[in-house]
C-alpha positions in Angstrom: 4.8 -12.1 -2.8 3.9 -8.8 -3.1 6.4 -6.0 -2.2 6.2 -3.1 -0.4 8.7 0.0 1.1 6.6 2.0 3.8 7.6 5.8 3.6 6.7 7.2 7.1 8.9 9.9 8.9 7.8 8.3 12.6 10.0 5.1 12.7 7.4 4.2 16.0 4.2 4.1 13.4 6.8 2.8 10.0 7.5 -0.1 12.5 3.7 -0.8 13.6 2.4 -0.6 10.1 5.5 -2.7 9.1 4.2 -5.6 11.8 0.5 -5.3 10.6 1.2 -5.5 6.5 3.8 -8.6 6.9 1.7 -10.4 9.6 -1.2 -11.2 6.9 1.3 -13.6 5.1 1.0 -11.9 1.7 3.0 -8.9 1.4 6.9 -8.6 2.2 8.3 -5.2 3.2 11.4 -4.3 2.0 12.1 -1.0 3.2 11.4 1.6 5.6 12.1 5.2 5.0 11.6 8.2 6.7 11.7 11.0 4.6 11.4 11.7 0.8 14.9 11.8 0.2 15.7 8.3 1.4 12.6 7.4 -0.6 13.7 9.2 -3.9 17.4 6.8 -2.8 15.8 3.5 -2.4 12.9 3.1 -4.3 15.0 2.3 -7.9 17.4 -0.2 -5.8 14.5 -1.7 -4.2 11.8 -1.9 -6.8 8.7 -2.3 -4.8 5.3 -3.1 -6.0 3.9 -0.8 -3.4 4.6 2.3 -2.2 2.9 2.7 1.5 3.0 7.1 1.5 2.7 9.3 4.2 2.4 12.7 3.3 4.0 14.9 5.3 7.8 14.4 5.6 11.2 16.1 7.1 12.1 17.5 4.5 9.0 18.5 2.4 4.9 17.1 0.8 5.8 13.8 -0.6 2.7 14.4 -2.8 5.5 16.3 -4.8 7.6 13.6 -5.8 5.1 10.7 -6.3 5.3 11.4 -10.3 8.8 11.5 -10.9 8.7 8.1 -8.3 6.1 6.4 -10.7 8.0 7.1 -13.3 10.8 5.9 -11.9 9.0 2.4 -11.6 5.9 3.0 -14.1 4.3 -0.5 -12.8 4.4 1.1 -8.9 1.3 1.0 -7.0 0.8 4.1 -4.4 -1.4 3.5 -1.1 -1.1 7.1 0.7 -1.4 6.6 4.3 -1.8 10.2 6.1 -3.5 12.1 9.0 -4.3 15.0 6.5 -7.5 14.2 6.1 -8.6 17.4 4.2 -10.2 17.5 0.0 -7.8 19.5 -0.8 -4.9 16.9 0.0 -6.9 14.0 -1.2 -7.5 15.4 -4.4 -4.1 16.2 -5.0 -3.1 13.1 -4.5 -4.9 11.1 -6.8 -4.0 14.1 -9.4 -0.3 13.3 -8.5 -0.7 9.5 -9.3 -2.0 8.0 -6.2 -3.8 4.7 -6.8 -5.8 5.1 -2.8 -5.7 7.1 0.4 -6.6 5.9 3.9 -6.7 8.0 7.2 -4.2 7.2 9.4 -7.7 6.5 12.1 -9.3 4.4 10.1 -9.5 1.0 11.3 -7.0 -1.6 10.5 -9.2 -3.5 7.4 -9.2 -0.2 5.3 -5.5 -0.5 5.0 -5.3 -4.1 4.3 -8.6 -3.2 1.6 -6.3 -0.4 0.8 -3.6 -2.7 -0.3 -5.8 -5.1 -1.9 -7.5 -2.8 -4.1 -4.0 -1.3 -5.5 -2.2 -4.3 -6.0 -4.8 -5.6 -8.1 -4.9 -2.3 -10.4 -8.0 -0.6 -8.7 -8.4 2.4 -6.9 -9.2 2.5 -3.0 -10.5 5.4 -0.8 -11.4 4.6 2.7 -14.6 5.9 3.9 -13.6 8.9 5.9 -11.5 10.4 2.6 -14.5 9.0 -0.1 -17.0 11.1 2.4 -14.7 14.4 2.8 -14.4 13.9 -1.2 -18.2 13.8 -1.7 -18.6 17.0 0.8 -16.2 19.0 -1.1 -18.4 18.2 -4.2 -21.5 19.1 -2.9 -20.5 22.2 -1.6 -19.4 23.4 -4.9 -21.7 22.1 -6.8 -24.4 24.5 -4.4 -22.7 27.6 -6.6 -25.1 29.2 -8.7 -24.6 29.4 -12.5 -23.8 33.8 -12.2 -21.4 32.9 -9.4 -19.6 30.0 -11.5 -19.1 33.0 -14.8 -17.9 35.4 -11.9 -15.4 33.0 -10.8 -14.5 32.2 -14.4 -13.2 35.6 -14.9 -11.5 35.7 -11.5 -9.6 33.4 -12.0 -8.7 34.9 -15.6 -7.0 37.5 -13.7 -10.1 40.2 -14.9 -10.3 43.1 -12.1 -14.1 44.1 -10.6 -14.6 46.9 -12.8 -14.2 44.9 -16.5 -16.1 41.8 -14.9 -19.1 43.8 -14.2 -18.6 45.3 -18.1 -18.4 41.5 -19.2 -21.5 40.5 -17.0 -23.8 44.0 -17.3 -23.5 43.9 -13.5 -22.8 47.1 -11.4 -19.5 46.6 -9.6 -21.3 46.8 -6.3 -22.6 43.7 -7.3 -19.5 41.8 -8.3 -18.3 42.9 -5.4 -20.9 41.2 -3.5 -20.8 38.2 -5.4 -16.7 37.3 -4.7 -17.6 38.0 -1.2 -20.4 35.5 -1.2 -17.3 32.9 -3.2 -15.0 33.5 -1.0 -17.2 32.3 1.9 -18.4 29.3 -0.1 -14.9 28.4 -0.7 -13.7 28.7 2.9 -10.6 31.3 2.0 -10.3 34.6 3.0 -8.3 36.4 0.0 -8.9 36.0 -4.1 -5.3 35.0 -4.4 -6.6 31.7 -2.0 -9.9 31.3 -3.9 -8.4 31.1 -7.7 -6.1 28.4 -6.2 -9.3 26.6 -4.4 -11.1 27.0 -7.8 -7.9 25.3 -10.0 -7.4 22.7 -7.3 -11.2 21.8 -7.9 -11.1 22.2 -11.4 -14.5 24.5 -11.2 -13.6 26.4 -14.2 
């Protein structure tokens, strides 16, 4: 029988998703934790086959320790199971090692699919995260080709002044153009917009 330790820091929903995943007969839970120090303890004594994540803990992102958790056990299978239904956080996780993501509203099946699709080796995103995913993408993907090089050199640390040398642009015009970036991207300072543009691997 497939194992699993649940990492959730409300014992309330740890219990209820404990009761759904052991009710279908197929997977046995063998731990509940409730923050990512009691999962960094029990997860080599207990060896699961599944981790069932939350992300947001007590005592810090989980997201943080999933590697050094994988390779702790490098057969472990990770289903994150948040409310943090934002890109950003998505993204991160399947960059940390994540093997699927539900939403914590998402309807009972995508958590069981969830589970299916990891145990078996294949990767699971439940609607709601596969649609945020596919937003993110277009958006970015609506930058132009001039805006892309300006961002490039942003995010190479280049002031205004030497970008609009590189480009043969007048600096009122790179100034324009990280405005128009910044409001693509959704941040409000150039510090927040090179992180956006490494989180989403645009350049």
């Amino acid at each position: 029988m497939t194992t699993i330790l649940i990492a959730d820091d409300h014992p309330i929903v740890a219990e209820g998703i404990k009761n759904v995943v052991q009710q279908s007969g197929i997977y046995h839970v063998v731990g509940v934790v409730h923050s990512s120090a009691e999962c960094s303890s029990m997860i080599g004594e207990l060896l699961p086959d599944i981790l069932l994540l939350d992300v947001g803990m007590p005592d810090g992102n989980s997201l943080d320790l999933l590697p050094q958790w994988k390779k702790t056990i490098p057969t472990l299978r990770t289903l994150v199971l948040s409310c943090y239904g934002e890109p950003t956080v998505v993204q991160r996780a399947l960059d940390n090692g994540a093997d699927g993501y539900v939403l914590k509203d998402s309807p009972t099946e995508c958590l069981m699919e969830g589970l299916e699709a990891v145990a078996g080796g294949k990767t699971y995103l439940c609607p709601a995260s596969q649609e945020a995913l596919r937003m993110e993408s277009a958006h970015y993907e609506a930058l132009t080709p001039r805006e892309r090089e300006v961002l490039a050199l942003i995010v190479k640390g280049l002031p205004m002044k030497q970008i609009a040398d590189r480009l043969c642009l007048s600096f009122e015009t790179v100034h324009s153009y990280t405005k128009f970036l910044r409001a693509k991207m959704g941040v409000n300072n150039t510090a927040a917009l090179v992180r956006k543009a490494l989180e989403q691997r645009l350049v």
